[in-house]
N, C-alpha and C positions, 0 to 999 in steps of 0.2 A: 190319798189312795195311791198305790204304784201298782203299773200295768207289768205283765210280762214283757221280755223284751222277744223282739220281732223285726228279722232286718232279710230282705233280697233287696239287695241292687247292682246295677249293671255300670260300668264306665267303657266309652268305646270312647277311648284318648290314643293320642299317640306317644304321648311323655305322659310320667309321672313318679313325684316328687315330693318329697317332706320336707322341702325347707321352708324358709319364713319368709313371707314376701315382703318387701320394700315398705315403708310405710307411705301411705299420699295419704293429703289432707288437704280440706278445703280451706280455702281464707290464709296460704301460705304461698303466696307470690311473691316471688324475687325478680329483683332489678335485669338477673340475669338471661330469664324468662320475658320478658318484656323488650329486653334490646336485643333477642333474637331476629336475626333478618330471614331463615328458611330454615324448614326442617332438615337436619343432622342427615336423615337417613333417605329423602326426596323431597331435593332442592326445589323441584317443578309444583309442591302442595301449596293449594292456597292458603290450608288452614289446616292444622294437626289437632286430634285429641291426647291432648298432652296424659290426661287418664281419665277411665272409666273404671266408677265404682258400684259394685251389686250389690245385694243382700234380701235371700229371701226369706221368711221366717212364719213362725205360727203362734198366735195369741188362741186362748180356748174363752168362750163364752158358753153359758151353759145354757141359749136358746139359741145360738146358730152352732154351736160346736167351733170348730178350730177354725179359722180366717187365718188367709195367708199375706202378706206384709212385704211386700215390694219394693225396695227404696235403691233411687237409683242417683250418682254422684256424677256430675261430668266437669274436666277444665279445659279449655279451646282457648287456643291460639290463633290468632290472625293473620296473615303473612302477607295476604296480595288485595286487593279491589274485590275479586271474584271471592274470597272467602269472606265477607260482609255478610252474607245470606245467614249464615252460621249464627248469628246474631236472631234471627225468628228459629224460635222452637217450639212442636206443637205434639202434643201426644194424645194418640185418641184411648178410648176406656169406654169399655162396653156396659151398658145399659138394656140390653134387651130378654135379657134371663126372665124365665114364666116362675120358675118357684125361691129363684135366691134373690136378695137385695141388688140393687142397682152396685159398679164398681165406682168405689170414691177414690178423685185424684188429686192433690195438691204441689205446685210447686214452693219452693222457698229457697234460701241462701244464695238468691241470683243478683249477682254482683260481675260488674265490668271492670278492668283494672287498667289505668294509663299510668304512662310512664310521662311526668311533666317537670322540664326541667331540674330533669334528676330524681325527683321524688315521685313513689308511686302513688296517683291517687284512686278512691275508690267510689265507683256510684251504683248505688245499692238501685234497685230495681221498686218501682212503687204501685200503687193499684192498678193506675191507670194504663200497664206495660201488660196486665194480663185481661185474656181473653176467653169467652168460652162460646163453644157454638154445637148446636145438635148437627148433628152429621145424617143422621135416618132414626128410625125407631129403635135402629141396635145401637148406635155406636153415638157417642159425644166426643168431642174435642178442646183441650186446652189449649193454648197456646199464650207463651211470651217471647217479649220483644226487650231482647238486652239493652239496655242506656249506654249512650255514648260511646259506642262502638266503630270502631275507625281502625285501620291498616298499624299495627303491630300491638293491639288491645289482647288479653288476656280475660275469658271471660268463665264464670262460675256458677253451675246451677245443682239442685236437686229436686225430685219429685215422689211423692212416695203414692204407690200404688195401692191400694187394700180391698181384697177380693173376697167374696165366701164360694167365689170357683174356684177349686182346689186339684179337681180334674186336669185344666190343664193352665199351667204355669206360663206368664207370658215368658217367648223367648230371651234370652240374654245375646243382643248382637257384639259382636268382637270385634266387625271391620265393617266401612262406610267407605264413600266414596273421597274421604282426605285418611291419611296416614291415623294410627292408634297407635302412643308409643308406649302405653302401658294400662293393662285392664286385670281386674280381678272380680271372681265371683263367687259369694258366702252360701252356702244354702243349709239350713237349720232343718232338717226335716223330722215331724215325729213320729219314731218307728212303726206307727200301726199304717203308713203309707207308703206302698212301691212306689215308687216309679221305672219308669223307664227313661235311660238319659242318652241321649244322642250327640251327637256334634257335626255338623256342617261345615263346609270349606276346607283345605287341606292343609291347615296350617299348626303348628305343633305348638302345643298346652301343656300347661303341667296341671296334676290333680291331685291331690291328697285328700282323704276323707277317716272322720276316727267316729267312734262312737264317745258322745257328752251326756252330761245328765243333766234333766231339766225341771228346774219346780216353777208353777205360775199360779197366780190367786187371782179369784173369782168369784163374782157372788153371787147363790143360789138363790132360789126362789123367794127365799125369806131374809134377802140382804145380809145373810151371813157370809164371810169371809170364809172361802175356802181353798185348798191348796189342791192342786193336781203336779204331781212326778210323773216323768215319764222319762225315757232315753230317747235320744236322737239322731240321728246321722248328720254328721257334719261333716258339710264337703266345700273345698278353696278351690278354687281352679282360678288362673292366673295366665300371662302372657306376656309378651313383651314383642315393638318393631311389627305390628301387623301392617304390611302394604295396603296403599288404596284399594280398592274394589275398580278395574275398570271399566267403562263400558265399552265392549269388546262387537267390534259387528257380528251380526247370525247370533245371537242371544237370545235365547225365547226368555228366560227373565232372569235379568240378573241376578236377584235377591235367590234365589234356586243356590247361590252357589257360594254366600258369603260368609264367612267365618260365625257362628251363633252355635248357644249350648242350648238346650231343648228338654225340655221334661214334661211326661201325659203321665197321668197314673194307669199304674197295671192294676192293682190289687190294692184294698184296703182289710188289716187284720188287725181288730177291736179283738179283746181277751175274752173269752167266754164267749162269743158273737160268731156264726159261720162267716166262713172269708167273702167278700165279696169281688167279682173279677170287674175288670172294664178292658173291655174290647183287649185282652189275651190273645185271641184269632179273630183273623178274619171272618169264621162263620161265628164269633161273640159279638164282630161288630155288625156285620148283616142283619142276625136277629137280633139286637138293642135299634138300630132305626127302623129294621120294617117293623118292631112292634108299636111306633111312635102314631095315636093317631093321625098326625101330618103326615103320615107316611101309608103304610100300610092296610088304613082303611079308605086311606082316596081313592088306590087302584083295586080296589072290592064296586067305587061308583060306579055303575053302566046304564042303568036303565035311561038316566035323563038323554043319553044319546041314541038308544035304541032308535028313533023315528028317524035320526037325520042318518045313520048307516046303513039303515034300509032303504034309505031315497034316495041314496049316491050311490049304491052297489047294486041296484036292478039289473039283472040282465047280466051281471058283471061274476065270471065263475072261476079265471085264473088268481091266484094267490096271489101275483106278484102285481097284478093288474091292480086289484084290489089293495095293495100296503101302496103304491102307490097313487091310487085315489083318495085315498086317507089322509095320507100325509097332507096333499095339495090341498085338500079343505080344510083340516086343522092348521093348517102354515097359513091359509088366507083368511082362515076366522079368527082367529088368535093373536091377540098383538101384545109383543113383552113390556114390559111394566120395568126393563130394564136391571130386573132384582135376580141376584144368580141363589140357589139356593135348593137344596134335595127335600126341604120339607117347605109342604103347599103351607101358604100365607090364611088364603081366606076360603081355601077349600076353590075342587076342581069344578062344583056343581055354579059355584058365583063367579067364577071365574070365566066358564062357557056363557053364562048369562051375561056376562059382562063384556064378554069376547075380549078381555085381558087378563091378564097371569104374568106368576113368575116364572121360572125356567121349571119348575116344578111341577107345574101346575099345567103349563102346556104339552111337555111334554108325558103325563099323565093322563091326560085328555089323549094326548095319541095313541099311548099302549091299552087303554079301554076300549079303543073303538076299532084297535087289530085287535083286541083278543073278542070283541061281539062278532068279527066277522071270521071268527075261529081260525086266527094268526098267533101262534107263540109268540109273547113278547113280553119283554121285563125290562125294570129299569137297569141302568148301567152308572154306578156313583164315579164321578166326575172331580178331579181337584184342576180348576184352569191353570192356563202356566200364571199368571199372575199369583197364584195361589200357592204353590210352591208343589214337591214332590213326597206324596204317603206312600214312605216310603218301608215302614213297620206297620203292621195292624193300627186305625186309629178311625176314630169317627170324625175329630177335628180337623183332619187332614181334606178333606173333600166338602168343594162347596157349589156343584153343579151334579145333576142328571139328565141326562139322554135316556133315548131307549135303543133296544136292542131286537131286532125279529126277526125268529129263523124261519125258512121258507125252503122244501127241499135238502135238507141240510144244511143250507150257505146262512152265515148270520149279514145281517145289513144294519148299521149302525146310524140313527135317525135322532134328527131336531131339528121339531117342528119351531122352535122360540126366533129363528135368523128369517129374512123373508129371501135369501139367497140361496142356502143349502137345499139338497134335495137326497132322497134314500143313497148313505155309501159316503156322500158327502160331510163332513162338520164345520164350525167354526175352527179357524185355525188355533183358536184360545183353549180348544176342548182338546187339543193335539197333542197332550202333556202324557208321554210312556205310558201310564198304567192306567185301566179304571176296572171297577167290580160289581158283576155283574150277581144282583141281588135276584131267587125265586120265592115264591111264599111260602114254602116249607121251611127257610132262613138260613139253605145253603147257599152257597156262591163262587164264585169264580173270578178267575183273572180274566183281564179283558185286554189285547193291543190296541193301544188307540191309533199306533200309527201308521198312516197309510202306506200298502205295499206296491200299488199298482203306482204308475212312472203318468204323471201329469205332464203331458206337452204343450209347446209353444214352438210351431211351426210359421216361419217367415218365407214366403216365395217373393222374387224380387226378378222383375223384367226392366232394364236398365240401358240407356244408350248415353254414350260418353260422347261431346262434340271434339271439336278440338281447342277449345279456350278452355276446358275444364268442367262445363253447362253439364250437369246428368240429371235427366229426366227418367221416369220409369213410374211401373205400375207395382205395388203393394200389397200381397194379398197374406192375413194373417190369420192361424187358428189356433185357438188356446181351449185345450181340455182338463175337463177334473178341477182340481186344486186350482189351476193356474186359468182358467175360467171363472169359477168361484171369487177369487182374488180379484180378477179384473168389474167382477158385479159388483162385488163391494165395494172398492176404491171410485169405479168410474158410473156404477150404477143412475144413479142420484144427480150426477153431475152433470153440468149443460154439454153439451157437444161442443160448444166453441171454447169455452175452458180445458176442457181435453182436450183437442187439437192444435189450443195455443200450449199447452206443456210440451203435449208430443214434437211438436217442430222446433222447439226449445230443447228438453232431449237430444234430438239428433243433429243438433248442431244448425239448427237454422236455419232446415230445408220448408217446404212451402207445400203444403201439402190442399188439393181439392178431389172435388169428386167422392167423398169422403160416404163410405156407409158401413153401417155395423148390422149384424142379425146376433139375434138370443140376447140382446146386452142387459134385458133387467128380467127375464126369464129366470123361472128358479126349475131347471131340466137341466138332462144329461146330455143334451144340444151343445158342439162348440161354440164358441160365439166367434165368429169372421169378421174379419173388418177388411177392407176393401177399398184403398186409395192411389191418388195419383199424386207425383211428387216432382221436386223440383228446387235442385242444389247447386250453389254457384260455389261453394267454397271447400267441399271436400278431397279435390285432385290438383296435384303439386303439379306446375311445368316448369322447367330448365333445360335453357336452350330445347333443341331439338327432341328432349324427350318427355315423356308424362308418368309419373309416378303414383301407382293407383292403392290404398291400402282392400286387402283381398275382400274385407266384411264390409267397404263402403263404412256409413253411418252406425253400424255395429260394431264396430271395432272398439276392444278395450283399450284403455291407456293404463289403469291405475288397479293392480293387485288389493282387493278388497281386503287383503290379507299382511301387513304392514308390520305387526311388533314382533319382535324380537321373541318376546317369549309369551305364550297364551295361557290366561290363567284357567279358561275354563272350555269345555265342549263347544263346539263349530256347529250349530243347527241350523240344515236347509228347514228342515218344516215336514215336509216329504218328498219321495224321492221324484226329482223332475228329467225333461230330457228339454234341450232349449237347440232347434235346430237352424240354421238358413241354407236356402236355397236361391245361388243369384246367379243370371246371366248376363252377362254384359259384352253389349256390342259397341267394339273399340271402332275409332274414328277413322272415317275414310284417309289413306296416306299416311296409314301407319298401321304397324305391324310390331306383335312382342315379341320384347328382348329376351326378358326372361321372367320367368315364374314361381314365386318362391316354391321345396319342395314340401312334397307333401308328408304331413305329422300324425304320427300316431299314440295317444299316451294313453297307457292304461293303469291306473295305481292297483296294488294288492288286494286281493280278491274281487279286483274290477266291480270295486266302489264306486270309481270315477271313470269314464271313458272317451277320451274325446280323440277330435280327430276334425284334420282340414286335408281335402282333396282340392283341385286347381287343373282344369284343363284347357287346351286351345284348339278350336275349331275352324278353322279360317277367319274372319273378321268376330267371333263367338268365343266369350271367354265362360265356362261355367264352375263355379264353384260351390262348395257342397263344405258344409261346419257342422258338427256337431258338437253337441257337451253335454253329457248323462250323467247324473248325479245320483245314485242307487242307494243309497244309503242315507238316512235322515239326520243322524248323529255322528259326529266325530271327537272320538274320545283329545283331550288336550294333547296328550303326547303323540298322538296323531298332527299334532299342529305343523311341526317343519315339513313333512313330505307333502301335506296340503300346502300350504304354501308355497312351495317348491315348484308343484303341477300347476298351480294356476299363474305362475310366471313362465311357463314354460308357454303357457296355452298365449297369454297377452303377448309375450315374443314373436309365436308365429304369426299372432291377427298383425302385427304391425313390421311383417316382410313387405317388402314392395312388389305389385307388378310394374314393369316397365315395359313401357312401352314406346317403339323409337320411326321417327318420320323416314319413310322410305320416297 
């Protein structure tokens, strides 16, 4: 039979090209690849992919219909001790699909190649190098361990993939964290499926795509041999010299930003058949999961909670009062089951009986029991930074829910699944630009996830200098918002004396007693204080006759967080903070300041960043006064040099001296 032909597709490339790419092939190793000492193009790699090979394609069955075909080429180079790891490779392959077959994975042609006294030898890989392990109910894992793998080995694998998800195409990565000096990828598609193709990272591709014609045989239900034609879309895309990936500080996830081609289907269009869409819009993707029962009929459950929000809301007639008694009992009834996920597992009604759930499932329990006590509230779909950025219409794209409750017109962004956050507050994981806020009619909306209001960390510091250098002083700290939140999580859990042996570590190996904290494992909107006495023998320089004091004491930067040259990706605080100190210090009997460094003020463009040191002297009373406000959550890469710039400017003046001179 032959189908009409039928083609939309989208290329967002930055090159593109009709020439013929390079030929690679596996099991063509040369001597001169082998006596390679460093990659050509960064000398500093421990191990290069010398190349990567793709190809994805479609075989037709005539009880699953068309399966898509995976197979994937790789050659690695070895250069240093630290590129040995390269050597275990493991790929996981989902298993958790309710109506298509499990994904089948296999490796093969994994061969290591040495160079031995002149002659290449090869060691083929045997059963006992592979391995496989269940990873959860969704996901399985392969993995091998190349043979004979040592510091300037040459090593060779493939795997082929075979899926009947045809929705969504796994990605094709192009950059990893050692150098890719050359990658290509085929893809055979047959015209009755859009797609939509994306490309991640900023680095320039070439693309060519023609239309082919394609016949495949099959046998029908009665074992006869049959043929299907159809046309295809074929598309090469190709590269060369991709740089490492590096891990850059202030990163919410790296993988966010690495070179990969990317395909979801839009639309499939069968000849004589109505088109069918997949997630086109946002309001196609809303209404495709709230109509999922894991979705949509959970937050229809209420009655099993009716008794317990009638026993907590006696008496109780403010709205806010109210979403905040709520929360606190589903945050303390609730414990996560650690599973992130916008469709309920085992359902919300065994979940509450269980007092465990996944992020789904608790959080669904919350917007039930604000909307019994006649609070708007819906869920808000969630993709974490580990998860990367949906950043086009997509259902795949998002793998977390929160909820959302407006009260007086103000929305307050809630999850109940952390035992730390509290209304306004989130996991710093859920802090990822965008999320969409689903209603039951199946329209929706944008959501900002990131916070606007300025999270503080305020230091007060009472301090008396002797004259050997001894500085004693009192400590008093507050941390709100985010940067309270942060400190539950990190130091929540943790013994007191394990924190106090960091913190005196930290600042250099002062000595710290009398030690109290409030709010520290609270989940409120309470700072949490903490409250010490201290005690420094080695932070103040003397020579001869004078003492040189650095102005932030044990706060003082040394080392600009901000180092390379050049930044491959965005600078994220997380949200916007304001980090302040406040110190007094009272200089030693028999002596008097020389001088005081002056005081700085930097503000960058649109007072993003704003800092600033004042320095004064009072008679035997020096008081100093720091700020640094950070306004803005994101900074774009080519933002990177004036950022850097500021934050060397700010470390300079923490390390002006006072001086102070014996009189």
């Amino acid at each position: 039979m032959r189908f009409q032909s039928f083609v939309l597709i989208t290329f967002l490339f930055f090159g593109f090209s009709k020439g013929t790419a390079q030929s690679y092939e596996l099991g063509k190793v040369t001597v001169t690849e082998l006596e390679e000492k460093a990659n050509p193009k960064d000398t500093t790699a421990p191990a290069a992919i010398l190349f990567k090979k793709g190809k994805t394609s479609f075989t037709y069955n005539k009880d699953k219909g068309f399966i898509a075909n995976h197979v994937y080429e790789f050659k690695i180079k070895i250069y240093k001790k630290e590129g040995l790891k390269w050597a275990d490779q493991k790929v996981r392959f989902y298993i958790g699909y309710e109506t298509l077959g499990e994904d089948r994975l296999e490796f093969s042609n994994a061969v290591t190649y040495n160079l031995e006294n002149g002659a290449i030898v090869k060691t083929k890989l045997d059963n006992q190098g592979t391995f496989k392990k269940k990873v959860n109910k969704f996901w399985n894992e392969k993995m091998i361990t190349m043979p004979n793998v040592k510091v300037g080995s040459v090593i060779e694998y493939k795997y082929i993939l075979k899926s009947e998800n045809i929705v969504k195409l796994p990605d094709f990565d192009f950059q990893y964290e050692i150098p890719v000096n050359y990658f290509e990828y085929k893809t055979d598609i047959p015209e009755y499926y859009i797609y939509k193709t994306l490309l991640t990272g900023s680095h320039k591709i070439e693309a060519d795509s023609k239309f082919t014609d394609k016949n495949q045989s099959f046998e029908d239900e009665y074992n006869r041999s049959k043929t299907i034609s159809y046309r295809q879309i074929s598309a090469f895309y190709t590269g060369k010299d991709i740089p490492a990936l590096i891990n850059e500080p202030y990163v919410n996830n790296i993988d966010n930003y690495k070179g990969s081609i990317q395909h979801e289907l839009e639309r499939v269009r069968y000849p004589d058949q109505p088109v069918k869409d997949y997630a086109m819009t946002w309001e196609g993707v809303a209404t495709t999961i709230f109509k999922d029962k894991s979705f949509g009929k959970e937050l229809s459950e209420k009655s099993f909670l009716q008794e317990d929000a009638r026993r907590i809301l006696t008496d109780v007639e403010s709205p806010i009062e109210k979403l905040k008694i709520i929360f606190k009992f589903v945050q303390s009834k609730m414990n996560w089951n650690e599973k992130n996920d916008y469709y309920t597992e085992q359902g919300v009604v065994k979940a509450y009986a269980d007092q465990t759930g996944n992020v789904a499932e608790i959080n669904f329990i919350l917007i039930n029991m604000l909307k019994l006590a006649g609070i708007e509230a819906n869920p808000v779909l969630v993709s974490t930074t580990g998860n990367g950025v949906p950043v086009y219409p997509t259902r795949t794209g998002f793998n977390y829910v929160i909820a959302a409750a407006e009260i007086d017109g103000n929305q307050i962004l809630l999850d109940a699944s952390n035992k730390f956050t509290w209304p306004g507050i989130l996991p710093l994981n859920v802090l990822n630009w965008k999320g969409r806020l689903i209603k039951n009619d199946g329209t929706s909306k944008e959501i900002n996830l990131v916070p606007t209001a300025t999270s503080k960390e305020i230091w007060n510091v009472l301090a008396k200098i002797d004259n050997l250098g001894k500085i004693e002083g009192k400590v008093k700290v507050q941390r709100t918002d985010y940067d309270a939140f942060v400190f539950r999580t990190e130091n929540g859990n943790k013994s007191e004396e394990n924190y106090l042996e960091k913190l005196e570590e930290q600042f250099g190996d002062i000595k710290i007693s009398n030690y109290t904290v409030e709010n520290r494992k609270v989940n409120s909107s309470d700072p949490v204080i903490e409250v010490f006495s201290l005690v420094s023998t080695n932070r103040i320089e003397i020579i001869g006759d004078r003492i040189f004091i650095n102005p932030l004491l044990f706060f003082t930067r040394t080392k600009n967080p901000f180092n390379q040259e050049i930044r491959q990706m965005p600078v994220c605080f997380g949200y916007p903070t304001q980090e302040k100190f406040n110190l007094s210090l009272e200089i030693p009997e028999g002596y008097a300041v020389e001088s005081l460094p002056k005081a700085v003020k930097i503000i960058s463009e649109n007072e993003d960043i704003v800092y600033f040191l004042n320095i004064g002297n009072l008679g035997n009373k020096i008081q100093i006064s720091s700020s640094k406000e950070i306004n803005n959550s994101i900074f774009a890469a080519d933002q990177y040099t004036g950022l850097k710039d500021l934050f060397q400017k700010m470390i300079m003046s923490q390390n002006e001296k006072i001086v102070l001179k014996k009189i």
